[in-house]
N, C-alpha and C positions, 0 to 999 in steps of 0.2 A: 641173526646173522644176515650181513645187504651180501647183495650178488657180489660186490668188488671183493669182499671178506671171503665168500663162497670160491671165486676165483683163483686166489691166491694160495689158501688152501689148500686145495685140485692142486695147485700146480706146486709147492712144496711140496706134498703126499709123493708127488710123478720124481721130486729131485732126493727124496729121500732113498724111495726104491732105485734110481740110478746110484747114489753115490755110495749108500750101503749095502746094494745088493750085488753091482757092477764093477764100480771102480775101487773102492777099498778091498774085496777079496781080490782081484787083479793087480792091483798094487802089491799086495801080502807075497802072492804068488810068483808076481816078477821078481822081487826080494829076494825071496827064496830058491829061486832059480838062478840068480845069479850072480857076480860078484862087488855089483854096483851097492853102494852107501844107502842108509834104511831114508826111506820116503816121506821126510818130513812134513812136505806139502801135503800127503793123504791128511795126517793128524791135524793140520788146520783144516782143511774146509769139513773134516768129522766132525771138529768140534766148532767152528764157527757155522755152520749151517743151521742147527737149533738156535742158535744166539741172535743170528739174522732174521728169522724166522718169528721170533719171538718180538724184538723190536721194528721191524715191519707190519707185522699184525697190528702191533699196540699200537703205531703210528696210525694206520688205519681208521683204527677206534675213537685216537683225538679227534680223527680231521670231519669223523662224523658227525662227532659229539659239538663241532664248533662249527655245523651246520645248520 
């Protein structure tokens, strides 16, 4: 694993505990409090975060590989 990989990493690791530790129960919760329409934008970046994450890493990997 190069430092830039190691980087990235770190900093996913830092955006996972914000969005599913932070902002998705807050989201849930605001919800639920009160009488506004359920939080569709939560459910994408829940599910596009790993997806990102996974094709950025790989990216990564080519531009290493084509070094």
């Amino acid at each position: 694993m190069t430092k830039s990989e190691k980087k990235w990493r770190r900093f996913y690791g830092m955006m996972y505990i914000f969005i599913y530790g932070i902002y998705v129960p807050y989201n849930l919760f605001m919800w639920l409090g009160s009488e506004e329409g359920f939080p569709f934008g939560m459910i994408g970046i829940a599910i596009g975060l790993p997806l990102i994450k996974k094709n950025h890493i790989n990216s990564i990997h080519e531009k290493e590989q084509n070094i």
